[in-house]
C-alpha positions in Angstrom: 15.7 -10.5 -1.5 14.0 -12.7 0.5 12.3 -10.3 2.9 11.0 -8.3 -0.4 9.7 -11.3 -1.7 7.5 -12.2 1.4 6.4 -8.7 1.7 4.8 -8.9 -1.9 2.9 -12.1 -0.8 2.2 -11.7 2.4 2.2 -8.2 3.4 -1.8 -7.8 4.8 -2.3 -4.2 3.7 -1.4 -5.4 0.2 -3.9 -9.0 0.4 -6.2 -5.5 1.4 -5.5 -2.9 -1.5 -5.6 -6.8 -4.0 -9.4 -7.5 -2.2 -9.9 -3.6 -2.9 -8.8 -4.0 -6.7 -11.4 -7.0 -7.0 -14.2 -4.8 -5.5 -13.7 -2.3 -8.7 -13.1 -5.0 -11.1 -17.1 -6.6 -9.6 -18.4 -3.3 -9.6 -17.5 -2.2 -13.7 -18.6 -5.7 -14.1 -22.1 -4.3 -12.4 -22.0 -1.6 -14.5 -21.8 -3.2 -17.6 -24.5 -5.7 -16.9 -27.0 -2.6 -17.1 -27.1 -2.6 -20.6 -28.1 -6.7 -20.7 -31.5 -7.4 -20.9 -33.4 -9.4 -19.0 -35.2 -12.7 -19.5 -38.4 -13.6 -17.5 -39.9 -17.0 -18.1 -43.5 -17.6 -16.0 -46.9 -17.6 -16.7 -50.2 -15.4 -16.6 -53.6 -16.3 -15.4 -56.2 -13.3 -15.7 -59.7 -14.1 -14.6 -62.9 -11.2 -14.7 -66.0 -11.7 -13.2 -68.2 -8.6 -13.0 -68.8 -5.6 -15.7 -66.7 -4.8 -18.1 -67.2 -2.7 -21.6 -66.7 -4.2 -24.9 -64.6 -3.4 -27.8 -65.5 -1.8 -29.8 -69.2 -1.4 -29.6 -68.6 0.4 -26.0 -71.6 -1.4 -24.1 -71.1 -2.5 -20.6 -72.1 -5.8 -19.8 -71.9 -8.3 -16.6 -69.3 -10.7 -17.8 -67.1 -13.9 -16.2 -64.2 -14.9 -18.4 -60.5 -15.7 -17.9 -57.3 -15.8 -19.9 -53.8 -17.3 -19.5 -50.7 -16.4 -21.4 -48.0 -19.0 -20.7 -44.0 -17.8 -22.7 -41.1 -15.7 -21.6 -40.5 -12.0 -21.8 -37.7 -10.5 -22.5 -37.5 -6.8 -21.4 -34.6 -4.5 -21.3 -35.0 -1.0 -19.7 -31.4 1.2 -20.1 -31.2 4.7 -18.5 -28.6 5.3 -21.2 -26.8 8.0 -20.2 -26.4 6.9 -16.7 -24.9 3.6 -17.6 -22.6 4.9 -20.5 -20.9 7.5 -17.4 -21.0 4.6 -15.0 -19.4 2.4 -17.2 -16.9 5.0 -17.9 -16.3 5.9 -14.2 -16.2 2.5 -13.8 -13.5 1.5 -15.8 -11.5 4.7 -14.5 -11.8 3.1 -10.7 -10.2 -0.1 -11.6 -7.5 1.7 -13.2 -6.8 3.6 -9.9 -7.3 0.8 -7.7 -4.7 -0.8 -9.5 -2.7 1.9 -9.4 -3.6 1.9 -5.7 -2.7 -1.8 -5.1 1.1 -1.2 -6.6 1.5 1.7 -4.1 0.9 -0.4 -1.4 3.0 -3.2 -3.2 5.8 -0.5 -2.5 5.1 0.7 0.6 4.9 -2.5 1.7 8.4 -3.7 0.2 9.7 -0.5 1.6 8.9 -1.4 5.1 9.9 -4.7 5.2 13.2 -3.4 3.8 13.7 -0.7 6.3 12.6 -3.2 9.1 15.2 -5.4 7.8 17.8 -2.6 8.1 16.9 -2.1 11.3 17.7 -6.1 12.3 20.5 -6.0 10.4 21.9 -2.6 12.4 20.2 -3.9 15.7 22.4 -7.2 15.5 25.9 -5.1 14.1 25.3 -3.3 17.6 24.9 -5.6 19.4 27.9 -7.6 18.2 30.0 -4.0 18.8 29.2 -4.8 22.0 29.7 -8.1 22.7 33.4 -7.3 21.6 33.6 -4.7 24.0 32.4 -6.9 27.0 35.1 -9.1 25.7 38.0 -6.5 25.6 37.0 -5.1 29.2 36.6 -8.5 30.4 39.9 -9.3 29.3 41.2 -6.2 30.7 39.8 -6.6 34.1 41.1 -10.1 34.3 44.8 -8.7 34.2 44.3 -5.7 36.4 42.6 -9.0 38.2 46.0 -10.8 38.4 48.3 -7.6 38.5 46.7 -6.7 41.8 47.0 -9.9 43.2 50.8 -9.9 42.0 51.2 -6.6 43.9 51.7 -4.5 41.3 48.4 -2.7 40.2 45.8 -0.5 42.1 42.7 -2.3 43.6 40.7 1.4 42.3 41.8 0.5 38.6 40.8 -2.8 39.2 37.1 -1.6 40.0 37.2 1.2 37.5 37.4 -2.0 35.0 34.9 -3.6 36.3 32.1 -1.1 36.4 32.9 -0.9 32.7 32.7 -4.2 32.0 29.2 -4.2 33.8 28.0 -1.0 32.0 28.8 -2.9 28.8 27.0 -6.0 30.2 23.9 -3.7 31.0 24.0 -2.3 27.5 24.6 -5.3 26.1 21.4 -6.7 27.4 19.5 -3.5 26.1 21.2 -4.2 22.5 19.8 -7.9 22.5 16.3 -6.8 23.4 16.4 -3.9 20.1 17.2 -7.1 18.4 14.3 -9.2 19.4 12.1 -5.9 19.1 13.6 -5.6 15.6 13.2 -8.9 14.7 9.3 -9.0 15.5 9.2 -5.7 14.0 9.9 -7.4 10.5 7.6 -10.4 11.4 4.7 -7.4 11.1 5.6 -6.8 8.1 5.5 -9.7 6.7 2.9 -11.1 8.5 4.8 -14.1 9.9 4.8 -15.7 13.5 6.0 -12.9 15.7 7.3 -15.9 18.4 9.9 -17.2 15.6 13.3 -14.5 16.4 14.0 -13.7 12.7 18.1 -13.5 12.4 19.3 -11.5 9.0 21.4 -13.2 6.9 23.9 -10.4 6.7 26.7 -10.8 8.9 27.4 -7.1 8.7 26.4 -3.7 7.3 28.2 -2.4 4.1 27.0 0.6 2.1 24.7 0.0 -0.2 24.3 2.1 -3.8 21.2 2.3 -5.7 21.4 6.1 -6.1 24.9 7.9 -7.3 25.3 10.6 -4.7 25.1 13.4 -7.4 22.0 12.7 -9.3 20.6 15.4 -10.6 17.9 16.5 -8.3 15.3 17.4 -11.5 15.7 14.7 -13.2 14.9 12.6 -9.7 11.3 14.6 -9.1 10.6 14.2 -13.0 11.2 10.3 -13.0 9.0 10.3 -9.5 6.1 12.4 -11.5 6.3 9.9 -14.5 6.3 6.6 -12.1 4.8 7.2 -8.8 1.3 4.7 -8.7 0.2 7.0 -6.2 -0.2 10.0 -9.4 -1.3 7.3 -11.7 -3.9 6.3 -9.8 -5.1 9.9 -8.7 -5.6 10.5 -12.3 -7.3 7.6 -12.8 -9.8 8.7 -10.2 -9.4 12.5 -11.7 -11.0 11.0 -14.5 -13.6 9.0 -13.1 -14.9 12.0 -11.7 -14.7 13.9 -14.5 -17.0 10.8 -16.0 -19.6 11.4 -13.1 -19.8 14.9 -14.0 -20.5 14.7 -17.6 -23.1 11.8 -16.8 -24.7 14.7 -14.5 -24.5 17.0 -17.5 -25.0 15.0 -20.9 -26.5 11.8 -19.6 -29.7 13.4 -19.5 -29.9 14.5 -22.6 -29.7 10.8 -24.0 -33.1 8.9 -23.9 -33.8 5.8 -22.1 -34.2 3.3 -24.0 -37.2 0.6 -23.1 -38.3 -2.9 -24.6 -40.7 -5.4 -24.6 -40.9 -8.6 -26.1 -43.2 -12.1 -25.1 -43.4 -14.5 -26.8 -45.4 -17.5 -26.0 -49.7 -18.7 -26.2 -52.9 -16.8 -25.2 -56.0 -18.4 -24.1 -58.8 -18.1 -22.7 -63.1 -18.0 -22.7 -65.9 -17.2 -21.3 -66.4 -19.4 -18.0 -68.1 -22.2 -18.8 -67.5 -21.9 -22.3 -65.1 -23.0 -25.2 -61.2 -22.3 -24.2 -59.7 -20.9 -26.9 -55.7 -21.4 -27.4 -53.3 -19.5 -30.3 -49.9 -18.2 -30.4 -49.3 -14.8 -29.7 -46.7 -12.1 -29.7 -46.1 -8.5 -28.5 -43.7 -6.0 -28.9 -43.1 -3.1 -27.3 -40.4 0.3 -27.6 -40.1 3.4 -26.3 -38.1 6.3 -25.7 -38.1 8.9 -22.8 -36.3 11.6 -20.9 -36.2 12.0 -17.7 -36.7 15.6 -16.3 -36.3 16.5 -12.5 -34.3 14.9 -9.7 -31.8 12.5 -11.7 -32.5 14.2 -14.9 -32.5 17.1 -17.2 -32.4 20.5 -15.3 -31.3 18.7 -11.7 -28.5 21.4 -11.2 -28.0 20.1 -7.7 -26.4 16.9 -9.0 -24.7 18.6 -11.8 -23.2 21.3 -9.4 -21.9 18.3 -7.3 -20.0 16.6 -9.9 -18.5 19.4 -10.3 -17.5 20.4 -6.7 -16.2 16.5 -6.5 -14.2 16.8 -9.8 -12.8 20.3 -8.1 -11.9 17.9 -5.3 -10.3 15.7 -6.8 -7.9 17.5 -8.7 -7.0 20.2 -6.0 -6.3 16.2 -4.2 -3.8 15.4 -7.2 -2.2 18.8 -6.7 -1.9 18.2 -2.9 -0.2 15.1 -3.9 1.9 16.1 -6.2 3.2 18.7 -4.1 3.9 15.8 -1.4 5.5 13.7 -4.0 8.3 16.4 -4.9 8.4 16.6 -0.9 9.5 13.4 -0.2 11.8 13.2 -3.6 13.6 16.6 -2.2 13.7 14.9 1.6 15.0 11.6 0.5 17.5 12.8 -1.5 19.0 15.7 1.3 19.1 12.5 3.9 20.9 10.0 1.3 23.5 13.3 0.4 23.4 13.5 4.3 23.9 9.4 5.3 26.5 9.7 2.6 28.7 12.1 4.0 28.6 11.0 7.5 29.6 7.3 6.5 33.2 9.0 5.0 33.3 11.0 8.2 32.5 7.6 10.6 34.9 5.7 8.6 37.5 8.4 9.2 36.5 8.5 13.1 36.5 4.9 13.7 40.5 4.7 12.1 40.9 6.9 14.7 39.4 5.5 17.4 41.4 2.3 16.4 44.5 3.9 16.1 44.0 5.7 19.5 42.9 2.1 20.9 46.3 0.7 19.5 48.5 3.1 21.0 47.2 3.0 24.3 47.4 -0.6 24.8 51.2 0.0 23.4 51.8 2.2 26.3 50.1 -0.5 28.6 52.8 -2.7 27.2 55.8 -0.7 28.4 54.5 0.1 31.5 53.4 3.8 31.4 50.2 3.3 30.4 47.0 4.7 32.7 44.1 2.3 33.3 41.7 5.9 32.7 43.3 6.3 29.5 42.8 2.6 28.2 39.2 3.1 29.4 38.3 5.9 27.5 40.3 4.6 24.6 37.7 1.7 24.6 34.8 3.9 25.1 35.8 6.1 22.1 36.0 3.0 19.7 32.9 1.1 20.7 30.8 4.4 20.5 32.9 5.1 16.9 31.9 1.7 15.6 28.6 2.6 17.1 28.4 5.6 14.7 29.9 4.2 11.8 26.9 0.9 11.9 23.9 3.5 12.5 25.1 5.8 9.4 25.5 2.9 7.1 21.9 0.8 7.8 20.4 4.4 7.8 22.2 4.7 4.7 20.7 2.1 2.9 17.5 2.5 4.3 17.6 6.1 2.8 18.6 4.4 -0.5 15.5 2.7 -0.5 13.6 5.4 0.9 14.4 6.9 -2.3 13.5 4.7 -4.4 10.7 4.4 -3.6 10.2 8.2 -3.7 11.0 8.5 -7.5 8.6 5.5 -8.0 11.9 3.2 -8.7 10.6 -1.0 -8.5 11.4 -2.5 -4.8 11.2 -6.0 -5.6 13.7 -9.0 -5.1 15.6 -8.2 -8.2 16.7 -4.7 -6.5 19.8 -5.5 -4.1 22.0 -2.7 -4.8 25.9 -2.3 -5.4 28.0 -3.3 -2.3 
């Protein structure tokens, strides 16, 4: 629970995909804003000196006046088809990059849990070992006393101790998969690699999140229905389907344009009275825009259309990979799950076999070859039987996540 936990907070691809989801969220916000107008405060100073024709008599005449218009304009301009699409496409993008952000929420808690696994499994092995360094050791010192006694070969003696120092050797290799595993989950979850993580599990048991026998349909429907990954490809299905129709329709809505100041004109000729009143204007208009960016641009229309083509032949694609991994998880847990009975089975065995030889040591007819192998057979059987259960419950969670199942801290599994 833990591990999940700092995966959700600290995992950097998922601080990523959150900064990713903020990007959308600015950029409807952008969108919307076109339809706000704008306020412009200021002031105008307009001065003539030369000819200029009078209204409305016609005459031209050499004048020198000025004018100044102090107030604030407001003026709105809204391509209104263009920012009702965008708004729309907008909207749609947020949707998938939140759709986006709780994939990688899952990928990431998928990770840490499988890197977990791996510690976990990387630490069982290691303690198989350990006991088998301790059996050999013990072993050896026997053989140790027996041939100083007399009564033993010197060759068993060494055949002993080579054992002991393959297991010493492999020991060693089993501690360094442990410290690789253990900075392996500091990735993860982006903590300090130099701090060796140790999992809080003493030992591996199976783990059940899945029955063995689910249905394999009902698996790939639930992963169609949940998997953020789908989600958000609609989500981005849609926005392009958005873009296309503001490519199409959005030209066919006018822009829409206003003016209005509000504020004092005034103004003479120079050298003359300076005249000073309120004043007012108002302005509105309508237009279409035709050409590049407007009505009869099939380029751009054709290109909506070729991206919305795109994008669903992408949803397909993943769809396709979806039912993929739902089909693959589900053969490896069937396949985890049937080679844990088997490795159980093996390693009572392998025990039993380990038991009866050291009986026959005890009365004397035993053979130091026979002891050895009976060792080897039950260190590689424990061997087998830790690998298939942390791959096990890795492939639990594997599919999990594959059917679009939560991996948070409140999934732990059945023991």
């Amino acid at each position: 629970p833990t591990v999940l936990r700092l995966a959700g907070a600290r995992n950097l691809d998922v601080q990523i995909a959150r900064e990713g989801l903020n990007e959308a969220q600015a950029s409807r916000q952008t969108a919307l804003e076109q339809f706000i107008p704008s306020l412009t405060p200021g002031i105008t100073y307009h001065q003539r000196d030369g000819m200029a024709q009078a209204v409305p008599a016609g005459t031209v005449s050499d004048t020198h006046f000025q004018s100044y218009a102090p107030g604030a304009t407001v003026a709105a301009q809204v391509v209104l088809g263009d920012s009702i699409y965008q708004a729309l496409a907008a909207k749609q993008l947020v949707m998938a990059s939140d759709q986006s952000l709780e994939a990688q929420r899952e990928d990431a808690a998928l990770s840490a849990a499988q890197a977990y696994f791996d510690l976990v499994k990387a630490k069982a092995l290691a303690d198989v070992i350990q006991e088998a360094v301790s059996i050999s050791r013990d072993y050896q010192q026997e053989l140790h006393q027996a041939v100083g006694a007399g009564i033993a070969f010197r060759g068993d003696e060494l055949r002993v101790q080579t054992q002991t120092e393959s297991y010493e050797i492999s020991l060693r290799q089993a501690m360094e998969k442990q410290r690789i595993a253990a900075v392996n989950l500091a990735q993860v979850l982006h903590l300090d690699s130099t701090v060796d993580l140790v999992p809080h599990d003493e030992d591996l048991v199976p783990l059940r999140l899945f029955p063995t026998n689910a249905a394999l349909d009902s698996l790939v429907q639930q992963a169609l229905n949940a998997r953020p990954e789908l989600k958000a490809g609609q989500a981005l299905i849609m926005a392009a389907r958005d873009a296309k129709n503001g490519a199409v329709y959005g030209p066919l809505i006018p822009s829409v344009g206003a003016q209005v100041f509000a504020g004092g004109l005034g103004g003479g000729y120079q050298g003359g009275p300076d005249n000073f009143g309120h004043s007012e204007d108002y302005l509105l208009g309508l237009s279409w825009r035709i050409g590049p960016g407007g009505l009869f641009d099939s380029g751009r229309v054709k290109a909506g259309q070729a991206r919305l083509a795109a994008t669903q032949l992408g949803q397909s694609k993943l769809k396709d990979a979806v039912i993929s991994q739902v089909v693959t998880a589900a053969a490896r847990m069937q396949s985890l799950s049937d080679q844990i009975a088997l490795a159980q089975r093996n390693l009572a065995t392998a025990n039993e076999t380990f038991r009866l030889t050291r009986q026959r040591k005890q009365y004397g007819v035993g053979i130091v070859l026979e002891d050895i192998q009976a060792q080897q057979a039950l260190t590689q059987a424990h061997s087998d039987y830790v690998t298939a259960v942390a791959e096990h419950d890795k492939a639990q969670y594997g599919l999990n996540k594959a059917v679009g199942g939560p991996l948070d801290a409140s999934v732990s599994g059945q023991r």
